[in-house]
N, C-alpha and C positions, 0 to 999 in steps of 0.2 A: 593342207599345210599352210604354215604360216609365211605369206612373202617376206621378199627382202626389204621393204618399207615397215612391214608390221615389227620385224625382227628389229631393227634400227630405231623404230619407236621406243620398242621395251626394251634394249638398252639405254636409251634414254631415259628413263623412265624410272628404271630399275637405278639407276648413277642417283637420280634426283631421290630415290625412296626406300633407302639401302633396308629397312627397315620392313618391306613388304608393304607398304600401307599402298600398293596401286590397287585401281578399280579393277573389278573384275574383267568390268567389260573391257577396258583395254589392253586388259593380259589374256582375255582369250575373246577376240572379236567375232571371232565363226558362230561365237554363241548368242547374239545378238542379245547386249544384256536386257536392253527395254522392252525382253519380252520374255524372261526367266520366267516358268512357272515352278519351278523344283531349285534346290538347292546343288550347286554345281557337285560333284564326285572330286573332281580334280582339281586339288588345289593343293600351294605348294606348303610345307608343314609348317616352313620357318614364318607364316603370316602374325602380323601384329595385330593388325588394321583390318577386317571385314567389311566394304560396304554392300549389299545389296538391295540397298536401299531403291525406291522407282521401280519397282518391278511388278510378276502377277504370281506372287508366290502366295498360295494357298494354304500351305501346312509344310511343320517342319515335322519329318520323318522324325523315329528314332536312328539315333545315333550320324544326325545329318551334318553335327561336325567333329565327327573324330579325324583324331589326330592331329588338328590345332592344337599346340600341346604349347604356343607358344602367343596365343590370343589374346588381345588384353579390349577389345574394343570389337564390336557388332554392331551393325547398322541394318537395320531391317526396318526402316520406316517406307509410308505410301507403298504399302503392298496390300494383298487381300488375304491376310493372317486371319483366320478362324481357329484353326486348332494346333494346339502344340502337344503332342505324341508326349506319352512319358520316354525319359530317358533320350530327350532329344539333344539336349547337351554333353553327354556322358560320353567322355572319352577325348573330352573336348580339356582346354586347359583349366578349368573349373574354378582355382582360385586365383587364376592370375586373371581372367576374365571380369575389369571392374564396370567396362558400360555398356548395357544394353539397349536401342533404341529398337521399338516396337509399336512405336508412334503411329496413328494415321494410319489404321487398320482395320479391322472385321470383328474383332478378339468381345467375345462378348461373355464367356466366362473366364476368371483367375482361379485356377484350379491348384490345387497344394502340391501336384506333382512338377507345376512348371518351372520352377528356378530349383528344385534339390541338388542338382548340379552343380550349383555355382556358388558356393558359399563366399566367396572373395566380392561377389557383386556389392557396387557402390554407388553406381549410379543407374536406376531405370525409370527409360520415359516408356510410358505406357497413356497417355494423353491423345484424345482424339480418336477413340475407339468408338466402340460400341456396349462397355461394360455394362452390366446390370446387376450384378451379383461378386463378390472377393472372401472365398471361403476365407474361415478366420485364421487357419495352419498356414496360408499360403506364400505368410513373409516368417514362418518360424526360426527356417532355416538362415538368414539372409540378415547374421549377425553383425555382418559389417556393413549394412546400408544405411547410405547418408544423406541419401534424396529421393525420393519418388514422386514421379509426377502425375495423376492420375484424374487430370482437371479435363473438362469437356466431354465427358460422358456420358451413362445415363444411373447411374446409381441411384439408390433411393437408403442408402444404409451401409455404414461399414463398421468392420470390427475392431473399434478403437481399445476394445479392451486387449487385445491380442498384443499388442504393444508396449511394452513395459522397458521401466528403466534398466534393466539389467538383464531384458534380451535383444534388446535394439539401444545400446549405448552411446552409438555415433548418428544415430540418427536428429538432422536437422531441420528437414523438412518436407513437408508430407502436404502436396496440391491437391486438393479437393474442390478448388473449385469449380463452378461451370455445370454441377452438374443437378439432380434432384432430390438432395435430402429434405426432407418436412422437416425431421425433429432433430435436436443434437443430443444423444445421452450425455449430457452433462455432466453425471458423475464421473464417467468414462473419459472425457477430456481433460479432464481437472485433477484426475489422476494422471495426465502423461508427464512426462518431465517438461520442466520449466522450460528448458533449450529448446524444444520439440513445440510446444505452444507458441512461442517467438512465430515460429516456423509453420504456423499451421493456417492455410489460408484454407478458406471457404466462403469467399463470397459467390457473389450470382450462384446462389441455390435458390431452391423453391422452399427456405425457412418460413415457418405461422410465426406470427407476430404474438410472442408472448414475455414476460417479465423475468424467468428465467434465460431466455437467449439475447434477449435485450441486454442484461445486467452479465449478460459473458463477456460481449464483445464491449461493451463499457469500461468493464476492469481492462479488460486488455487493452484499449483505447487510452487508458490511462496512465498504464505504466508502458505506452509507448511501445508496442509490443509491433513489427513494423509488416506483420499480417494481415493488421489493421491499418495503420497510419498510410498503409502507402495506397489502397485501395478503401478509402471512405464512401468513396461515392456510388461504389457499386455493392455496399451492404446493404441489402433489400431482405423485405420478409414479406409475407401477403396476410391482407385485413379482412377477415371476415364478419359479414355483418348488412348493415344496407344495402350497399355499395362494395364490391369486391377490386380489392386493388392491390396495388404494391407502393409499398413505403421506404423509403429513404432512409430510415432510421436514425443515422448520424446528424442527418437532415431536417427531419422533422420530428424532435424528441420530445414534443407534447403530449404525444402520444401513448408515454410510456409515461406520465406525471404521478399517475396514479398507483407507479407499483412501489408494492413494500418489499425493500431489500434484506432489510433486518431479519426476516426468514428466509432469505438465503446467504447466511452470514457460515451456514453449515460448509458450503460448496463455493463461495468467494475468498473466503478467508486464505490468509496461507499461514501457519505456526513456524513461528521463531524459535531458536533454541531458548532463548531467555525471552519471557512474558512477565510482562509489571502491569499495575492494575490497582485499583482505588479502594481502600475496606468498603464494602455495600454495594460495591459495584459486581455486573455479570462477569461472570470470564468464563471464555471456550476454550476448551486447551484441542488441536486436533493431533490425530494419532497417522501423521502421513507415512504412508509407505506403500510398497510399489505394487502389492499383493491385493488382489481386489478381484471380486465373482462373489458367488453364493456359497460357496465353501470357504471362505473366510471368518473368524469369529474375532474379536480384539475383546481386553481388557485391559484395566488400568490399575496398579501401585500406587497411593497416597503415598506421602512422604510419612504418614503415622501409619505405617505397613496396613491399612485397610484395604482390601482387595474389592473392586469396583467393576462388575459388568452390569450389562444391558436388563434391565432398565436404570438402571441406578439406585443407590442404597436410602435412598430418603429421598425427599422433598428440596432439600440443599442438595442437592447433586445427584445430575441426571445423565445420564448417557446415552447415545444414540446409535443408530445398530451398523453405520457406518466408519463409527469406533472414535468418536468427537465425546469429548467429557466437556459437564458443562458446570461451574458450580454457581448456583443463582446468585448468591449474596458473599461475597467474599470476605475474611477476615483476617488478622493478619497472619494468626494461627496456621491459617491455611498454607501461609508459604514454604517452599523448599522444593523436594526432586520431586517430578511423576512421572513415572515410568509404565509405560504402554509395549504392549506387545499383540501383535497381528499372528493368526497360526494359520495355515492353509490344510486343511483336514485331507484334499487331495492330491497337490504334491509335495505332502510332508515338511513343508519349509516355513519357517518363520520371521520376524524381523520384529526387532524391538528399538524403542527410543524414549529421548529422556528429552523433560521439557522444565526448566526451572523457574517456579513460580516465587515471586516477590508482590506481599500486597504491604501497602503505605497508606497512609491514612489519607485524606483528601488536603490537599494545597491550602484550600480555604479555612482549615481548621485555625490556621497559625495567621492567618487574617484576621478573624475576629476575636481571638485574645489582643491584638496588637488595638484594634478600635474599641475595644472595651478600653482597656490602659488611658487611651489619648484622654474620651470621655469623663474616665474617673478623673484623670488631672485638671481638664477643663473645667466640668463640677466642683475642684478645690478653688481652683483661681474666683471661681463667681462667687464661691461662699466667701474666701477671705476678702474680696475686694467689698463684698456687703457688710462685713463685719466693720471696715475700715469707715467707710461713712456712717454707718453707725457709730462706729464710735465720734467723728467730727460733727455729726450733725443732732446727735438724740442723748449726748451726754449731757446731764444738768450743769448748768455755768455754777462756781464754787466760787463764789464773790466775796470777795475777803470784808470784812467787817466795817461799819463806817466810822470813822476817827471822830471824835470832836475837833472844832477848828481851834487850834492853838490862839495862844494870844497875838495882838495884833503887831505887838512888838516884837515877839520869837518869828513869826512867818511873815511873811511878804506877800507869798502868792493867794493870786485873786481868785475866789472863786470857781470862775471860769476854767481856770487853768487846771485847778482841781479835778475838776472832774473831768478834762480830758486825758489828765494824768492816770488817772483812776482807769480808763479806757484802756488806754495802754498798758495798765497792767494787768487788766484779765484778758487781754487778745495775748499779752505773752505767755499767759497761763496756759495758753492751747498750742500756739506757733514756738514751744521751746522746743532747742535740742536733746534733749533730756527728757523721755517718760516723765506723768508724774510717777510719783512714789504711794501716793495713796491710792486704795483699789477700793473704797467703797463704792457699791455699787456694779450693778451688771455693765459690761464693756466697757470698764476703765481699763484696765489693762492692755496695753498694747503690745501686739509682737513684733520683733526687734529685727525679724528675718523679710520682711513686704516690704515693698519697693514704696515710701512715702517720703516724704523731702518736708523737713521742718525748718521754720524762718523763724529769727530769733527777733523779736520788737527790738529798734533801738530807741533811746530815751527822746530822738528828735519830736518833734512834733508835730502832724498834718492835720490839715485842715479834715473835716469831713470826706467830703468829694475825695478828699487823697487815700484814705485812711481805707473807704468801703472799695477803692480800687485794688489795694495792697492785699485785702482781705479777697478779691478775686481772683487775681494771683495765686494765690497762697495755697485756696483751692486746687486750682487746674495744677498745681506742681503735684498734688497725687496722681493723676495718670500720666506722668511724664514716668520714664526711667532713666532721663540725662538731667541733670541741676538746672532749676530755672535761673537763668542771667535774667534779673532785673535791671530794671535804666538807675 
């Protein structure tokens, strides 16, 4: 019987934890908890809280917790758990039951009978065991899980396909790490949901160092996915070869310089509802959806109702049996809806989607009409501005006639003056403001629209020296486009 100190405890106890969540051990002392092999018979029904946790419990019987009808939490960590009895929950609160700790155990197979009971479960650590093996049924039931923890073990393979978006919807994340997988199915991950990848750690495995696992955890690396981000340093993979070792990958990514991604553009990619894309250019349209095994078949709807499966209908469009369309050379004909549908030949289900394609001609096209144009105009300016010295420099001088000298009584002026008079007036024959009017001849003609500045002689008179200066001048005002201010 229990004294009157133990009695005074667990009113204390019981004031502090109205709720049942007391240790066993201290609601029933005579049972000496730190050395339960078996699961106690007697306990009270109204329990929240389970802990028996630290003990040397072996195996949970069937039906080892009925009548928990009001359970929400179980602690069974640091025990020596090897087997779980079918129907060892059953009777138990099943869906109110959301956390299971099984932590730090013996448990070295995950058999499909061990959570049927508990469909409400949402949180199970199962970490620090002994696993080797997790048949693929085993989280079938376990609609509502949202974490599992199943890091530090010894796996060497698990059944990522078993997990799909629309049988595990709340599921966030799923520990893997710590333990022994070689290889990742990769298609198998890359089908999980987005939310679920975030969440999907696996480092310290025993990964080979190859260009598909490399280029997983890169994308993932990239979009910051924090499975990655938060543990860089402990993604390792092993190098075979001269020297066998373990690499750092994040670390030392010279190693991977040599891979070509561009074939695995199949299983990196993610599709968009709306895809645009260049005329000439590749485009992969992919056909996601959450249906995935060897009884699945996919095919694809053109927007010109042509019906498109594996391999694809030509040499311009190719399909792959993963359900990825591909069309090599795109046009812009090509654009509009394509419509893909996934069928499951073994449980009858299917899922379909639409992906809308837009092709545009390339950026550059409307560049080089623009640098032709410039060119063609540049070419005008060079031609008219050769035209214009042409016409000042290679037209024949049209020298007006030579007078006889009048009498010496009718004129005055002296010879001399004559003929600088004379000067001045075939320099104005070229420097007028006024075209001439006569066109004989090739490049008489001037056009009225070029930018040339004409100086009109006045009747004063220069010397020489003055005269070939003016005539310099006069010049250089053709490639001006503002009037030349003479002094």
């Amino acid at each position: 019987m229990l004294t009157s100190q133990h009695k005074f405890l667990h009113l204390i106890l019981k004031w502090l934890f109205p709720r049942r969540t007391v240790p066993l051990c201290l609601r029933h002392p005579q049972l000496h908890c730190p050395g339960l092999e078996t699961v106690p018979k007697e306990m009270p029904v109204t329990t929240v809280t389970l802990d028996l946790s630290h003990n040397r419990i072996a195996q949970l019987k069937e039906v080892s917790f009925g009548g928990l009808s009001r359970l929400e939490t179980l602690r069974l960590s640091h025990n020596q758990l090897t087997t779980i009895k079918p129907r060892a929950f059953q009777n138990s609160s099943g869906t109110l039951l959301r956390h299971l700790d099984l932590s730090s155990n013996h448990i070295c197979d995950l058999e499909q009978h061990y959570f049927i009971d508990l469909p409400g479960l949402e949180e199970l650590w199962l970490f620090n065991n002994r696993i080797v093996r997790v048949e693929s049924s085993v989280f079938a039931l376990l609609s509502n899980i949202r974490k599992a923890y199943l890091s530090h073990n010894r796996l060497t393979d698990f059944p990522f396909f078993s997990i799909q978006k629309h049988t595990h919807p709340y599921l966030l994340l799923l520990d893997l790490s710590s333990n022994r997988l070689p290889k990742l199915p990769l298609e198998d991950i890359l089908n999980l949901p987005i939310t679920l990848q975030k969440g999907l750690y696996l480092h310290n495995n025993s990964l080979v160092c190859d260009c598909s696992m490399y280029g997983l955890f890169h994308k993932w690396a990239e979009r910051n996915f924090t499975s990655v981000t938060d543990f860089r340093e402990e993604h390792t993979c092993f190098v075979y070869g001269i020297q066998k070792g373990t690499v750092r990958f994040f670390k030392h990514e010279r190693y991977f310089e040599k891979c070509n991604f561009t074939g695995m553009r199949l299983f990196l990619a993610e599709q968009e509802a709306s895809v645009s894309a260049n005329a000439g250019s590749a485009v992969l349209l992919h056909c996601v959806t959450t249906l995935t095994g060897q009884h699945v078949t996919f095919f694809w709807v053109s927007p010109s109702q042509e019906y498109v499966a594996p391999p694809g209908n030509s040499d311009s469009i190719k399909m792959y049996s993963n359900g990825s369309l591909e069309i090599m050379e795109a046009r812009t004909e090509d654009s509009g809806i394509y419509w893909c549908m996934a069928w499951d030949h073994q449980l009858q289900r299917n899922e379909t989607r639409e992906v809308n394609l837009t092709v545009a001609m390339p950026q550059n096209h409307e560049s080089h009409e623009g640098f032709n144009t410039g060119f063609t105009t540049l070419l005008g300016c060079v031609v008219s501005l050769a035209l214009v010295l042409m016409y000042l420099y290679l037209t024949p001088c049209r020298c007006p006639p030579c007078q006889k000298a009048p009498p010496p009584a009718a004129n005055t002026t002296s010879p001399n003056q004559m003929i600088e008079a004379g000067a001045g007036s075939a320099q104005s024959s070229i420097l007028t403001p006024t075209p001439p009017t006569t066109t004989e001849g090739p490049g008489r003609k001037v056009s009225t629209n070029k930018h040339v500045v004409f100086w009109k002689h006045h009747s004063k008179l220069l010397s020489p020296s003055q005269q070939k200066a003016r005539e310099t001048d006069s010049i250089m005002s053709v490639f001006s486009e503002t009037p030349i201010m003479l002094p």
